[in-house]
TORLUMGU-879520 format. One record per residue: residue in one letter; z, x, y of N, C-alpha, C, O in turn. Coordinates in steps of 0.02 Angstrom, whole numbers, plus 50000, padded with zeros to 5 digits. Layout:
BEGIN
AZXYZXYZXYZXY
...
***
This chain:
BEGIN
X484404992549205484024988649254483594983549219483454983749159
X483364978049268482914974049234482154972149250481924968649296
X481864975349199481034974249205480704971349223480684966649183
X480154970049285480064963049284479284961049232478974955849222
X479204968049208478634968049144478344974249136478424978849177
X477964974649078477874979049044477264978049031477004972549025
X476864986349022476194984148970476164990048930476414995548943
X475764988048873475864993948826475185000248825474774999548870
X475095005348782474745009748810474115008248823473915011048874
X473575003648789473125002448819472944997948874472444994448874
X473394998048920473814994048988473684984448964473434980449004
X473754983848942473534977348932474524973348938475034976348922
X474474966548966475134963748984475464961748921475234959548868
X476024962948938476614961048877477034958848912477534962548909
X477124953648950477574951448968478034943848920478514940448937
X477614943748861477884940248807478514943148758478874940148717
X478504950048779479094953548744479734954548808480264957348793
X479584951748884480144953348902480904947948883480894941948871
X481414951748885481984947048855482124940348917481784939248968
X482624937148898482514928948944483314928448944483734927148901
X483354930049005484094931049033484244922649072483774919349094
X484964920549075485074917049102485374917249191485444922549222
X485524910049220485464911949306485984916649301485944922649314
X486564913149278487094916549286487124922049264487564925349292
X486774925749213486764933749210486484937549264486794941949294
X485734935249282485454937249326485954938949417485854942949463
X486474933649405486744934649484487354937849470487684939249520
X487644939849407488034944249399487904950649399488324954849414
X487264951949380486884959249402486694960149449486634966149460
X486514956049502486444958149556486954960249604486954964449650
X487594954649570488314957849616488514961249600489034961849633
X488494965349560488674972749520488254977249565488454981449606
X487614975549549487354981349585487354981249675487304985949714
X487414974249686487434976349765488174976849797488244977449858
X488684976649754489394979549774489484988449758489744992749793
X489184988849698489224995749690488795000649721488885006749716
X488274997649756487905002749811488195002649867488125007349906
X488634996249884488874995449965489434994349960489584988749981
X489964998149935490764997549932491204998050006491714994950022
X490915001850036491085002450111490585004350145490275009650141
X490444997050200489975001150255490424997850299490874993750288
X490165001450367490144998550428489624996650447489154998250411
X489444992350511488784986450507489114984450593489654982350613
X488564986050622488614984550708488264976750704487904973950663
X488494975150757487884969050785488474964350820489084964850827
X487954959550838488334953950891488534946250844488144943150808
X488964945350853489244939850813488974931150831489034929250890
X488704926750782488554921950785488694916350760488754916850699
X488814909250785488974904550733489704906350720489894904350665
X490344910850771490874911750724491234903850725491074899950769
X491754902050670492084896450664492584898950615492444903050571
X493324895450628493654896750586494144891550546494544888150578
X494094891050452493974883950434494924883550431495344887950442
X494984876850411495414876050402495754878650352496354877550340
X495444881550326496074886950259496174894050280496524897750246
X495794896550349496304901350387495634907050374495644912150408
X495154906250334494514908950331493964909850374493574905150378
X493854915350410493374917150479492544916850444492414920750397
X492084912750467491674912650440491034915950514491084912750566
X490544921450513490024920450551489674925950543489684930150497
X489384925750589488454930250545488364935850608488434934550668
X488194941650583488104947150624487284947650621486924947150571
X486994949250720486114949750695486294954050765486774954750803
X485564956550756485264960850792484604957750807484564951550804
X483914962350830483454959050871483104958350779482714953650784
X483084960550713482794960750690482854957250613482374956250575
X483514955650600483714952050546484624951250561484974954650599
X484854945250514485234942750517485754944350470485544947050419
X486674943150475486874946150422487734941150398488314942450412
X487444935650362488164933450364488754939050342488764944450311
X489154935350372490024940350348490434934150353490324929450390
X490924934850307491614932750289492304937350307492344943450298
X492864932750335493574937850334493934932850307493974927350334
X494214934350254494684931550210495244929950264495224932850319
X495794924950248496394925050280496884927750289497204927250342
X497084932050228497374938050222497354941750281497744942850326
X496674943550265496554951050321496354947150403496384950650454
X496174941150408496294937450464496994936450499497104932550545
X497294939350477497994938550493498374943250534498834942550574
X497954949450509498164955650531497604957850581497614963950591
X497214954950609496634960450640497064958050710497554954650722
X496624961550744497104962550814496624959650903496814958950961
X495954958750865495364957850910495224950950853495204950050792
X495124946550924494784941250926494174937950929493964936450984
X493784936150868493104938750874492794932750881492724929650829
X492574930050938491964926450977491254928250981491054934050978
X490724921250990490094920850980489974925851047490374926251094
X489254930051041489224934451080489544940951089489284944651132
X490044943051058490504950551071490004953251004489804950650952
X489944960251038489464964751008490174970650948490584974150978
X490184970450890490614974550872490514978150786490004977450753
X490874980450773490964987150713491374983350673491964982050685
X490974981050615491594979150568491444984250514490904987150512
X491914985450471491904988650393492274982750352492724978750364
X491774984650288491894980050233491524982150166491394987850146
X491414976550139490884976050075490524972950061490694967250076
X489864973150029489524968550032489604969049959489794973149918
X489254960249962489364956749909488774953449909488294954749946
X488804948149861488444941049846488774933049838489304933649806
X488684927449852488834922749854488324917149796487954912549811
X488484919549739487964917449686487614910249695487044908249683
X488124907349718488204898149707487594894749757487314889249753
X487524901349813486874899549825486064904049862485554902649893
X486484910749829485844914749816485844918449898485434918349944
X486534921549888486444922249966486974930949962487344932449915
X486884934450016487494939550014487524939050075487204936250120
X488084942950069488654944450133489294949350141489674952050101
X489254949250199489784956850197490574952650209490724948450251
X491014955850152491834954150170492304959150203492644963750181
X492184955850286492334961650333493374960250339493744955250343
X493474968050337494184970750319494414973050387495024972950394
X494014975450448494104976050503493684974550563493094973950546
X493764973950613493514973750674493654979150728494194981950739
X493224979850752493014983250829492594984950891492154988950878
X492624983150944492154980350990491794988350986492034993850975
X491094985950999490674991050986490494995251044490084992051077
X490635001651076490645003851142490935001651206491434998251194
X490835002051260491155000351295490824994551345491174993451395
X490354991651339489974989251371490244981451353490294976751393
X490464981151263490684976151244491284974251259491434968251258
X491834980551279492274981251307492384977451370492744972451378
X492074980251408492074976751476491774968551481491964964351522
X491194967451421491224960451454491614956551399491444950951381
X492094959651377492754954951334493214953151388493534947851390
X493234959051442493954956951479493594954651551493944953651600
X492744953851556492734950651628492794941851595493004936951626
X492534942051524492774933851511493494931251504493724925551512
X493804937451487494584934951484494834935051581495074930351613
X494734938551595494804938151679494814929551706495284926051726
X494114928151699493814923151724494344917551699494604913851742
X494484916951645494514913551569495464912351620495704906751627
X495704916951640496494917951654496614915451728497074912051750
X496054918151763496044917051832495914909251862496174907051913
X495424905351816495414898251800496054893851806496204889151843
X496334896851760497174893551743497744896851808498334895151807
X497504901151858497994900551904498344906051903498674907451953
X498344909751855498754915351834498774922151903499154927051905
X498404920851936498184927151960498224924052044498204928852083
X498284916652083498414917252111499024920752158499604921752139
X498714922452227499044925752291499814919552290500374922152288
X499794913452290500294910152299500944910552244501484907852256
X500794914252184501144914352144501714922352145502294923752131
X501154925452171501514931752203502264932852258502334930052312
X502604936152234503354937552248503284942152273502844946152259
X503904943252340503914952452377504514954252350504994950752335
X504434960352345504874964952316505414966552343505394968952400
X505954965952315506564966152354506774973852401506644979252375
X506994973652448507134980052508507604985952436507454991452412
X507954982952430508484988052412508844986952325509434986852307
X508244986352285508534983552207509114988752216509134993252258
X509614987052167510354988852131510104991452050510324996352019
X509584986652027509634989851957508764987951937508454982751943
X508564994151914507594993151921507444993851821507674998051783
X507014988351804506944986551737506384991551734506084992151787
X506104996651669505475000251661505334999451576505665000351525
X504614997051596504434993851534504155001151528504235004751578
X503955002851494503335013251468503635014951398504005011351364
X503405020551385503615025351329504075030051336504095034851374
X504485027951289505205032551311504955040351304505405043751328
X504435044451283504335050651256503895052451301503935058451313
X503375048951338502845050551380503235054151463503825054251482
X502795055851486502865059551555502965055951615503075058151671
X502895048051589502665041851651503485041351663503725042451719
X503775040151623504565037451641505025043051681505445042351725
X504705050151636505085056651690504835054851762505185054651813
X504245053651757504265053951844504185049151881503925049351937
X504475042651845504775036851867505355038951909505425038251970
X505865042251856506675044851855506485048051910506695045151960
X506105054051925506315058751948506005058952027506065063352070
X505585051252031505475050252091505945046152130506005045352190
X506285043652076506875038652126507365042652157507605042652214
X507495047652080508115051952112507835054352179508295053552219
X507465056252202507095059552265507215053052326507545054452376
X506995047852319507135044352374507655041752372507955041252425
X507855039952330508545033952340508785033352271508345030552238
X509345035052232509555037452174509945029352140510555028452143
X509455024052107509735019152104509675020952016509455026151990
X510025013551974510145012051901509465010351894509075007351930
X509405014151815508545011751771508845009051714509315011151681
X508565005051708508535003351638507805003751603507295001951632
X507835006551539507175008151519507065004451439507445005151392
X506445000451440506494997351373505855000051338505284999751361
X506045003151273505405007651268504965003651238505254999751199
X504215002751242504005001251203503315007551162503305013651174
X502735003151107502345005051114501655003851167501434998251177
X501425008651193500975008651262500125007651234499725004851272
X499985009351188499315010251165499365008451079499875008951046
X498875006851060498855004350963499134998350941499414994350979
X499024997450861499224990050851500064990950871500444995650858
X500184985550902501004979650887501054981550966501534978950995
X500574986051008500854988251075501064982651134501544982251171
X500174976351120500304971051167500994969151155501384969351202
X501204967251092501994962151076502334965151101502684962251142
X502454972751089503174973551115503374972751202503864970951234
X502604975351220502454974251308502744966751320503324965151336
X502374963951311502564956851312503394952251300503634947251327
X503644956751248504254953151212504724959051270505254956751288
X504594964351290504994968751333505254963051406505794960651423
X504484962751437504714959051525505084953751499505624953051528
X504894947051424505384943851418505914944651422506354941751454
X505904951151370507014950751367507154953351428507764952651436
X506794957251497507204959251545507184951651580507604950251624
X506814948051565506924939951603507424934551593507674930151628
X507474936651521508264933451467508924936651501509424932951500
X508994942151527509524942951515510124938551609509954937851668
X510614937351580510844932351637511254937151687511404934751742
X511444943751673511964948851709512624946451714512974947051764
X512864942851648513544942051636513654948051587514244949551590
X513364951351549513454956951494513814963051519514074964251574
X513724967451450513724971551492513014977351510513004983351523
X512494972351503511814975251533511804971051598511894965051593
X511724973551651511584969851697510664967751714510224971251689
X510534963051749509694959851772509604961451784510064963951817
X508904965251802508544971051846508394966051903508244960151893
X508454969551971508224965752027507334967352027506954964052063
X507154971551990506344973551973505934977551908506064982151870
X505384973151918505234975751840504704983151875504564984451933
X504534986551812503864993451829503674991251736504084991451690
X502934989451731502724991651681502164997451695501654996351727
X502355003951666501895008051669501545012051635502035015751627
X501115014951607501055019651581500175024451602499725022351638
X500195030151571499915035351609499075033951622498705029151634
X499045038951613498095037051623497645035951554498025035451506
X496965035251535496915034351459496145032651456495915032751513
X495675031151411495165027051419495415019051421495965016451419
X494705016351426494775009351413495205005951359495635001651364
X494935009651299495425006651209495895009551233496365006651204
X496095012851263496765016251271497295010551323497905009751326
X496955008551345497345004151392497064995951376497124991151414
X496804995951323496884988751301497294983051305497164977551329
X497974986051271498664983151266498904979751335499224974551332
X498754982451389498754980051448498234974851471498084973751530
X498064972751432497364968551439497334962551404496984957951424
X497814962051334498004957751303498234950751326498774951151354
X498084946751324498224939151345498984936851347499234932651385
X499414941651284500244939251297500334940851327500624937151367
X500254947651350500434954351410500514950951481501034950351514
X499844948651499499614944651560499934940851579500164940751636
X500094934351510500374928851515501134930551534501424926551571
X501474936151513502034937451521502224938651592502714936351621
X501934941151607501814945551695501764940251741502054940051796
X501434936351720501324932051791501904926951755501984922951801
X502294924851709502994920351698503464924851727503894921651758
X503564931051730504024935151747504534931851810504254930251862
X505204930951805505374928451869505784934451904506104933851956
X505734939251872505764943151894505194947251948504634944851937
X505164951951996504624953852032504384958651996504824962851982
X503844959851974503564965751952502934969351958502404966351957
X502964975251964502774981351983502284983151937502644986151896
X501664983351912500924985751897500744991751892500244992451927
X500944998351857500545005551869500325007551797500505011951758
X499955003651793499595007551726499025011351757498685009451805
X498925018551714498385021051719498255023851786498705022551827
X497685027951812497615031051861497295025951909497185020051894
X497135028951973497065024852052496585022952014496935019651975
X495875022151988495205018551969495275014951909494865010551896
X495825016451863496075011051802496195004651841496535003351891
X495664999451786496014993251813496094990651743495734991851694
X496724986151747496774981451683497024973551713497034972151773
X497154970351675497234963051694498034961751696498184955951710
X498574966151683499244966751716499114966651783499504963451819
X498614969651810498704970851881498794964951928499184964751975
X498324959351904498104954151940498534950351936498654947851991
X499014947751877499504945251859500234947051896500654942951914
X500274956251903500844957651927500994954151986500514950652001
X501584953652037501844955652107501294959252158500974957052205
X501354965652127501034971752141500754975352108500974977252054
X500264977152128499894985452083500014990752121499944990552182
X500234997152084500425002552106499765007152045499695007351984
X499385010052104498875013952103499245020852012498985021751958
X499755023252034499935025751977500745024651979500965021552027
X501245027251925501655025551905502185028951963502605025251990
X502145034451976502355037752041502425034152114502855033652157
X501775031952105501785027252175502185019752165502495016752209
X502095017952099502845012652104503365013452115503685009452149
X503735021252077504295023152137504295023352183504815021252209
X503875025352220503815023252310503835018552334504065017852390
X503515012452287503615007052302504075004052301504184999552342
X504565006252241505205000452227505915002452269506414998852272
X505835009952308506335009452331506195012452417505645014752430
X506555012452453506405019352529506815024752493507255025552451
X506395027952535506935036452557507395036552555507445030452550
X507995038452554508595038252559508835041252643509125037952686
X508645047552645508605051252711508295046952766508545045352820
X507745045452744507455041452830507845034152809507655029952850
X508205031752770508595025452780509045026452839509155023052889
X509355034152808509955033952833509835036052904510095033052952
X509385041552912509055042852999508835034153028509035032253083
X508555031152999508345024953029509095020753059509175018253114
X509565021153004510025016453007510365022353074510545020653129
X510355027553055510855031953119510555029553184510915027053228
X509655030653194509475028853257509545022053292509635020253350
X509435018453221509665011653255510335010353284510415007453338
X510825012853242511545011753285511695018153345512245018753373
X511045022953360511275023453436510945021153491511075023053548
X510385015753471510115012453505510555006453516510785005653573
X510675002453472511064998453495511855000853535511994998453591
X512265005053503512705008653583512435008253632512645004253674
X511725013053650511695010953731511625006853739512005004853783
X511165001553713511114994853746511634991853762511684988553814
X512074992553721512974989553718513294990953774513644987053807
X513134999153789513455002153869512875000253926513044998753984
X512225000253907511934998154000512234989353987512444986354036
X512224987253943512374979253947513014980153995512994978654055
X513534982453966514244982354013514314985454066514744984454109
X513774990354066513674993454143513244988754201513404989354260
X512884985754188512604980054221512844973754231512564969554266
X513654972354183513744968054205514334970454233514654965754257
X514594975754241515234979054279515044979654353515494978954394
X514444980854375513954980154429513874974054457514004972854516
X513644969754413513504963254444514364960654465514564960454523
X514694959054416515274956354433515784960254482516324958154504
X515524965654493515834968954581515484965054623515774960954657
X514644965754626514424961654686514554953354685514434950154736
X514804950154629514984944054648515614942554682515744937254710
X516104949354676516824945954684516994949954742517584950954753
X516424953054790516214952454856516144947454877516494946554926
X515884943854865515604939454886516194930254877516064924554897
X516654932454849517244928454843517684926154911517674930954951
X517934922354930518364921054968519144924554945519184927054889
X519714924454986520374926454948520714919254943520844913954971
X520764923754877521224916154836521844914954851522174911454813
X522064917154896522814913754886522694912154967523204911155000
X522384911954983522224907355057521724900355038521714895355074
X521344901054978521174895854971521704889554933521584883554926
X522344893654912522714889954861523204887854918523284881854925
X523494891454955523834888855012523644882355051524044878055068
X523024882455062522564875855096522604870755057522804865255077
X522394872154989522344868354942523094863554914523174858554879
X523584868654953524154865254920524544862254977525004858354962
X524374864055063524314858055087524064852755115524334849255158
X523464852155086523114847655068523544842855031523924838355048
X523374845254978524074840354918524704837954942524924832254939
X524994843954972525564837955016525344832355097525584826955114
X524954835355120524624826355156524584823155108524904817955118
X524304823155048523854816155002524474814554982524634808654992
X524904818554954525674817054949526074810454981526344805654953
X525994812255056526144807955097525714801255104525904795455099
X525264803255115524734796355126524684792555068524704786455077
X524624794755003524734790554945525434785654941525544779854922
X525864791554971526664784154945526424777355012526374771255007
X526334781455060526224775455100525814769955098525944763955107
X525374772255085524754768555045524814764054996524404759554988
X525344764954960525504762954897525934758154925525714752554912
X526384757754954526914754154990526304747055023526324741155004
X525934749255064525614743455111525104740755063525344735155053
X524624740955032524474738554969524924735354930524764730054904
X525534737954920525814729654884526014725254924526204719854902
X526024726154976526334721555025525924716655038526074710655039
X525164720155054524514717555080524374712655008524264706655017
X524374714954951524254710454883524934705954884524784702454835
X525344704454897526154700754903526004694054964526344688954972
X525604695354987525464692155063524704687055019524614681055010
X524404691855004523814686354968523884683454917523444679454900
X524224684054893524654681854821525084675954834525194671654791
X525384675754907525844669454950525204665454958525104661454912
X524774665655003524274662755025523784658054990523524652955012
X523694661454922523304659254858523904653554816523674648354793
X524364654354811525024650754782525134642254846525104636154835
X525224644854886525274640254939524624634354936524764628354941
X523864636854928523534633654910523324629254861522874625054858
X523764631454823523734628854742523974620754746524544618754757
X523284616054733523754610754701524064608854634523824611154582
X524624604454632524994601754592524754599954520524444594654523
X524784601854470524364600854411524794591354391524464587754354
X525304589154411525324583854421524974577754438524824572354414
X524904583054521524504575854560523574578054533523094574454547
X523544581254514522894583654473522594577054401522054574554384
X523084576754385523364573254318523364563154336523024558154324
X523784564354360523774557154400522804554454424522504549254409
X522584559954459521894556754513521514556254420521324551354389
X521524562454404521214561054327521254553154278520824549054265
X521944553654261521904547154250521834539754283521724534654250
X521924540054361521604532654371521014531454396520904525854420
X520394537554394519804538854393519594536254306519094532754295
X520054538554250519734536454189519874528454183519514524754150
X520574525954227520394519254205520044514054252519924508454230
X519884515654309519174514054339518574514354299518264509654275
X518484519554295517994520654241517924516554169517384515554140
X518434514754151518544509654083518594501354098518384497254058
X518934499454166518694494854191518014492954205517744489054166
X517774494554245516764496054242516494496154179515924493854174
X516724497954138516274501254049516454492454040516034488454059
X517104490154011517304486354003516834477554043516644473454002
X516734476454101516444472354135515684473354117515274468854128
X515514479354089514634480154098514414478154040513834476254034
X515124478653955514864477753901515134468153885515024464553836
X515494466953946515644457153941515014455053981514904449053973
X514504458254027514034455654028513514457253986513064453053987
X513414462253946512924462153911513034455453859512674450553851
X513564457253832513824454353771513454445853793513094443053752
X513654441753878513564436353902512904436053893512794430653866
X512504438453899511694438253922511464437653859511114432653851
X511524440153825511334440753761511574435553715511214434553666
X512044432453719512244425253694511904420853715511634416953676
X511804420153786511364414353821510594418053820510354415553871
X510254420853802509794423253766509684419253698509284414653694
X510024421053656510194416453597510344411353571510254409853511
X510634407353625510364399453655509874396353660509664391453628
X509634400053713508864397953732508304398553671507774395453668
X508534402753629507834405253589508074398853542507604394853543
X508524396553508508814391953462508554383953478508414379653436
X508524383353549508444377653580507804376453584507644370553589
X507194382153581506834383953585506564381553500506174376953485
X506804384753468506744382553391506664376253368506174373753340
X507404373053386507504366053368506784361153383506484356953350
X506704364053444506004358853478505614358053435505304352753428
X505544363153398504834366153368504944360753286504464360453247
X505514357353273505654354853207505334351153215505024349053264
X505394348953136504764341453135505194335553152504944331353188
X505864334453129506594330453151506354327853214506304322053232
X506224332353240506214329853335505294327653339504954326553390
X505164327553297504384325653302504524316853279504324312153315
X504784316153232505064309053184505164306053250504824301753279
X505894310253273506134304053334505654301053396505834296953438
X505004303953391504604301853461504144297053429503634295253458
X504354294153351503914289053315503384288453271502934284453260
X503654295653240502904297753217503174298353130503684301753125
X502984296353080503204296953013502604299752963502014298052967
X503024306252897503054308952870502824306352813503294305652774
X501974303652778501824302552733501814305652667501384309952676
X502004306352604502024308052558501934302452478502164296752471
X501474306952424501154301752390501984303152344502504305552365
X501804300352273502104297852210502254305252198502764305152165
X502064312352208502004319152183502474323752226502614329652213
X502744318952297502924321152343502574326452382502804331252413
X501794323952372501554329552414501464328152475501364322052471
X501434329752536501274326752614500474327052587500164331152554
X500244317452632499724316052655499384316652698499374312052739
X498984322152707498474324452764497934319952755497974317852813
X497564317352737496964313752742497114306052714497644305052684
X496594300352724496554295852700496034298952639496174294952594
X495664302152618495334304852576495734306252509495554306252450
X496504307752545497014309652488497524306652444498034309152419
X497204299052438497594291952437497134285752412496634286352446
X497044279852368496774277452351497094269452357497694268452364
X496634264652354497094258552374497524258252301497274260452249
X498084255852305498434252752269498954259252258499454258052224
X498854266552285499284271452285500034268252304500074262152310
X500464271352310501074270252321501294276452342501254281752312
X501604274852416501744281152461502374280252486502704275152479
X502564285852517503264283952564503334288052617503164293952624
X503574284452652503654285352712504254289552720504594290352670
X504464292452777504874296352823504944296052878504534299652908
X505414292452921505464290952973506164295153014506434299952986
X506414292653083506934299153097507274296353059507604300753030
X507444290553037508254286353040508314286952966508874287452941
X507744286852926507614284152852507164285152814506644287352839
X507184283652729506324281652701506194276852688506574272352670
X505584276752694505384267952668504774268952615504404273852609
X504784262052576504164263952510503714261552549503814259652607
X503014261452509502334257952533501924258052485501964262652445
X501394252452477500734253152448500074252252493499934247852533
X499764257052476498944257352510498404249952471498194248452415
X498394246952546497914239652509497284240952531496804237652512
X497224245752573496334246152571496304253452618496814255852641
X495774255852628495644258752664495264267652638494824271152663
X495814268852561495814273252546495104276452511494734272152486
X494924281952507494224282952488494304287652412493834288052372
X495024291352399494944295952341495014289652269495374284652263
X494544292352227494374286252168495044287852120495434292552122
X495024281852074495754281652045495574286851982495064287251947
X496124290051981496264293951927496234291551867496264285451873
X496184293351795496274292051722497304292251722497614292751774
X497574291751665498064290251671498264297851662497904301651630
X498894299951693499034303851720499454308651670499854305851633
X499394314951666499484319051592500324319651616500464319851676
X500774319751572501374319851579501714324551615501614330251594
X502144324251671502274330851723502694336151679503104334651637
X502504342851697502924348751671503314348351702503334345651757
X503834351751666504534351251706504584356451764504384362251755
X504854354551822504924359651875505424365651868505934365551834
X505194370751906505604375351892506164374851965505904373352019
X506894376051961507074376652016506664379552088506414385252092
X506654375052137506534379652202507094384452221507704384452217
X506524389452247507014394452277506874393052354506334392452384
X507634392552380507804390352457507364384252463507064381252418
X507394382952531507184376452555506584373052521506134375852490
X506684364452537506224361952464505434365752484505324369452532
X505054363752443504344366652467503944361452505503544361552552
X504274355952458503794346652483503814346252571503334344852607
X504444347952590504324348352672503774350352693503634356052675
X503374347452728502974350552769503084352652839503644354452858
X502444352452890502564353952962502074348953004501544347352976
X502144347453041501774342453089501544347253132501144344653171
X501634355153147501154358553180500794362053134500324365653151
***
């Protein structure tokens, strides 16, 4: 051990003689000694802070009301535990304690798990409940009815236990159908899987083999505590039960056992017995049922034909005789006999006669033809006379407006004596303003032109000498120099 000082006999301190160890010795003695006092404990409490890292390592801290206690689960042994350990679940681990030198800390390296009494028990599976029931698992709408009369019944249990004898030995009693039995384990580790991997393969199989499909599943097994019926409680288990497309049947445990198969199943059957009751009838009251029914239906079969053997007497009372009505009836038919040929005869005669009458009336598609055409050339005569007077009117229209025109020329203005002044530029002279004496003008008369010079009168002053004319460009149409006297 190590001292933390000393004094010598006349008590006086010597702590100058104690030896001077380094960190790392110091935390190697302490993990010596606190592994070799605590090689195996077990250690209750409620779990905190759990997380699990990415290298497969469960890390979280166990406390109580009074101190705190980290723990570690390696991956290894994380691999194998069988309980799922969440913040809040109260439980029993065993392990070892240790130290974590690197930073002055210990902790227990827990090797197992187990929920601690039953209290922890129960509120593991009201959160898994909740947790399942969320996701749908447990709805009423997902639920299937059980078929009247399976052919071949699937039983998940323990092939060695007492549950499957009196599975067997209740069917044989009502109705003696095919079991198939898939054994598994019911309670302890690997029990959930095989439960689970069982309803699968009775769900795999297609009934081309030579195993045939169960028309119904039974998972059952007997009565037990709570840990005892865990396996039934398991999350694959559940999950399996309610995928099942098969219908299945619920009897674990006694009438007050509940587990979470139940909620999941089809059905819950109070115990495993009473699922035989459930999965099949009686055989005897089938067959009394099926007997009474088919002598109920006989009588009905005989008052039916007796009531109508009754009725159809009082109707065929009530009949006339038929061969007096067929006698009438048939001569009847020979009058209509008669009256039809005759009938038939004066009708064509009567249509032969109106058929003359209508013919006789008919005119001549000839003389039809004829009135047609000298109606169209009347008609073309008239067209003809109406478009030589338009055509007339409209010419002498066109006359008049021309004659009308001519008036309007300046030609016919000349001839009443009147002449067309224009200077040296050929421009027409509108003003004496526009002309100077000694200008030189010319005249336009009807007959002719004549020259002229202005000797007095004129008022525009004489020009400088006159800049040389640009050359004209052709006129387009009539000259421009013409003027108008209106």
């Amino acid at each position: 051990m190590i001292d933390d000082q000393s004094t010598d006999n006349n008590g006086s301190n010597t702590e100058h003689n104690l030896p001077v160890y380094g960190v790392a010795e110091v935390s190697h003695a302490l993990k010596l000694t606190v592994e070799q006092a605590f090689q195996r404990v077990r250690v209750r409490g409620e779990i905190s802070g759990f997380k699990r890292a990415a290298s497969g390592h469960l890390y979280f801290a166990l406390k109580d009301e009074d101190a705190v206690l980290d723990g570690v689960c390696w991956r290894t042994t994380a691999g194998r535990i069988r309980l799922q350990p969440e913040d809040g679940m109260e439980v029993i681990v065993t392990g070892r304690m240790t130290t974590y030198p690197a930073r002055s800390r210990y902790q227990l390296v827990v090797e197992s798990f187990e929920l601690a009494g039953e209290g922890a028990l129960l509120k593991l599976l009201e959160d898994r409940r909740r947790k399942l029931a969320a996701e749908g698992l447990f709805d009423a709408e997902r639920k299937r009815e059980l078929p009247f009369l399976p052919a071949v019944i699937g039983v998940v249990t323990s092939p060695t236990g007492s549950v499957i004898r009196d599975i067997l030995h209740r069917l044989a009693d009502r109705f003696p159908s095919r079991v198939l039995v898939w054994p598994v384990l019911v309670q302890g580790d690997g029990a959930a899987e095989q439960i689970a991997r069982a309803i699968a393969g009775f769900n795999a199989l297609d009934g081309e083999g030579a195993v045939p499909r169960p028309d119904l599943l039974i998972v059952a097994r007997g009565g037990g505590s709570l840990e005892d019926l865990w396996a039934f409680n398991e999350e694959n288990v559940v999950r399996a039960a309610a995928e099942s497309a098969i219908p299945l049947i619920s009897a674990v445990g006694h009438e007050t056992d509940t587990t979470l198969i139940d909620y999941a199943a089809d059905v819950r059957a109070p115990t495993p017995t009473a699922a035989a009751e459930m999965a099949v009838p009686v055989r005897h009251e089938l067959l009394a049922q099926v007997m009474e029914d088919g002598a109920r239906l006989t009588a009905a079969a005989n008052r039916r034909l007796e009531e109508g053997r009754l009725k159809l007497s009082g109707l065929s009372r009530g009949l006339p005789d038929l061969a007096r009505l067929v006698n009438e009836r048939a001569q009847r038919l020979d009058d209509w006999s008669e009256r039809l040929a005759g009938g038939l005869r004066r009708g064509i005669e009567a249509r032969a006669r109106e058929l003359a009458t209508h013919v006789a009336g008919l005119r001549k598609p000839t003389h039809q033809l004829a009135q047609a055409g000298e109606r169209l050339r009347v008609e073309a005569k008239a067209l003809e006379r109406a478009f030589a007077d338009e055509i007339r009117g409209r010419r002498q229209r066109l006359e008049s407006l021309g004659a009308l025109l001519d008036s309007y020329s300046h030609e016919r203005v000349l001839e009443r004596g009147f002449a067309l002044v224009t200077d040296a530029d050929g421009k027409t002279v509108a003003s004496v303003q526009a002309v100077a004496a000694g200008d030189e003008v010319a005249l336009r008369l009807a007959d002719g032109a004549l020259s002229a010079r202005i000797t007095g009168g004129g008022t525009r002053s004489k020009p400088g000498p006159k800049p040389a004319p640009k050359p004209k460009s052709k006129p387009k149409g009539p000259d421009a120099r013409q003027g108008s006297l209106l």
